[in-house]
C-alpha positions as CSV (number, residue, x, y, z in Angstrom):
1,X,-67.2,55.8,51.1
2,X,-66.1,53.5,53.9
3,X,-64.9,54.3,57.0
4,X,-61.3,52.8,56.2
5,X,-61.7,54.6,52.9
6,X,-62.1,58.1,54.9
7,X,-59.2,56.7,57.0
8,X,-56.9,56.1,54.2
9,X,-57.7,59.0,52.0
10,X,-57.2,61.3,55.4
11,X,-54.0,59.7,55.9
12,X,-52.7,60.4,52.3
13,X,-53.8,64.0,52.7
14,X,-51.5,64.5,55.8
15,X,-48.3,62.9,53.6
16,X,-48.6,65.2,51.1
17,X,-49.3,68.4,53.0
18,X,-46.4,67.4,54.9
19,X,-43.9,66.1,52.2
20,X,-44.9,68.2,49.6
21,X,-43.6,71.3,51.1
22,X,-40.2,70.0,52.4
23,X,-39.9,67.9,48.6
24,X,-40.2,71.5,46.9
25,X,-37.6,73.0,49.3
26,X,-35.4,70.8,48.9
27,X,-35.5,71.5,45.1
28,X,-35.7,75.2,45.0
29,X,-31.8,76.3,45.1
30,X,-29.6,77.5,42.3
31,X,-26.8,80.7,41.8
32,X,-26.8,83.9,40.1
33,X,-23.5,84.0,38.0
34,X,-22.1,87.4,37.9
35,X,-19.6,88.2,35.0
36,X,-17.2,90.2,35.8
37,X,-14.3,88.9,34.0
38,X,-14.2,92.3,31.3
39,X,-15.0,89.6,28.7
40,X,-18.0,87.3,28.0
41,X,-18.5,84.2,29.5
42,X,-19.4,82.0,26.2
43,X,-20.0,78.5,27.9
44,X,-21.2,77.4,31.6
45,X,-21.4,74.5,33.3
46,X,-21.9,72.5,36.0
47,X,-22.0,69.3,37.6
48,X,-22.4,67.6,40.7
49,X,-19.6,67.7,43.2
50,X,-16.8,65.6,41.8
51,X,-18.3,64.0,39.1
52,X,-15.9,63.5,36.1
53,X,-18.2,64.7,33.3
54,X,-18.8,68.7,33.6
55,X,-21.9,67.8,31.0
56,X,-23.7,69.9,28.5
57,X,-23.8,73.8,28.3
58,X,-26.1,75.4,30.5
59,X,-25.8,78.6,28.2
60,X,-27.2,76.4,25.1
61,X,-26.3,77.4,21.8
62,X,-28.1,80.9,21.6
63,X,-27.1,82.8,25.1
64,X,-23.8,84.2,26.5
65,X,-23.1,86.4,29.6
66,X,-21.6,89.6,29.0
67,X,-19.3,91.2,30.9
68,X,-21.1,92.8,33.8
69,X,-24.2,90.9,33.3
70,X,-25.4,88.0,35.3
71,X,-27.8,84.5,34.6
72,X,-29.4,82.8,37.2
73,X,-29.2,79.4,37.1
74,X,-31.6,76.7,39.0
75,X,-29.2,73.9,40.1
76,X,-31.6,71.6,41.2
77,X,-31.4,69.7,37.7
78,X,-31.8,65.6,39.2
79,X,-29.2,66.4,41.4
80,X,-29.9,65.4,44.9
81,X,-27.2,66.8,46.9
82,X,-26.6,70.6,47.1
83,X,-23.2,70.5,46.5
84,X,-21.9,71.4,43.0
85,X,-18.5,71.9,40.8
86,X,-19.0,75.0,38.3
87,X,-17.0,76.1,35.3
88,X,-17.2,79.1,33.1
89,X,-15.5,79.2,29.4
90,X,-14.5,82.6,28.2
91,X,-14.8,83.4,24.8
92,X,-10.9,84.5,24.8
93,X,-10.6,80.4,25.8
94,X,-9.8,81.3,29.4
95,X,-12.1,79.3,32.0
96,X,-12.5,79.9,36.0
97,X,-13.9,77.3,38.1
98,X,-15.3,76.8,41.5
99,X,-15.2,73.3,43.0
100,X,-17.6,71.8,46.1
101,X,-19.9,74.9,46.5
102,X,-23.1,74.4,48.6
103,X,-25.4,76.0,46.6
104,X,-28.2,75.1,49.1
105,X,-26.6,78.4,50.9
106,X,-24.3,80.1,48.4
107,X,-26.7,81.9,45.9
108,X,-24.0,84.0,44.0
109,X,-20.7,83.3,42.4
110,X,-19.0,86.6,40.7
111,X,-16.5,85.4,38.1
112,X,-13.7,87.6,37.7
């Protein structure tokens, strides 16, 4: 191997060491949903900070919450900014939502 080959394949070592860590971090967030409604929490959802479509089910067609039961939920999903609008669907039809949560630093929502 050359010397500029050593050089450049040195070089592309030091970017990813560095930009690999601070790439994952910026992807490792998300919230634990706590029920705690006294119902189940059939749908959930979530979306990036005022974005008009809430998006599919997070829950899927299988899983639900229960009441005093939680689901955590990685919120990374594509979306590059932390902050996030979040709505749970309760099987009695009721919903709760919270809007423009920061999710890089808010790790729990308790839904009552």
């Amino acid at each position: 191997m050359t010397i500029t080959k050593q050089i450049i394949a040195a070089f592309a070592l030091v970017v990813v060491m560095l930009v690999g860590p601070a790439a994952a971090q910026t992807r490792d967030y998300g919230i634990n949903v706590i029920n705690d409604t006294g119902t189940t929490i059939e749908y959930f959802y979530y979306s990036a900070c005022r974005d008009q479509n809430w998006g599919r089910d997070r829950l899927g067609n299988q899983e639900v919450i229960r009441d005093r039961q939680s689901r955590f939920f990685d919120m990374y999903d594509g979306i590059q900014s932390c902050c996030r609008d979040m709505r749970a669907k309760l099987v009695n039809g009721a919903s709760r939502q919270r809007m423009n949560v920061d999710v890089c630093s808010e790790h729990q929502w308790v839904v009552k």
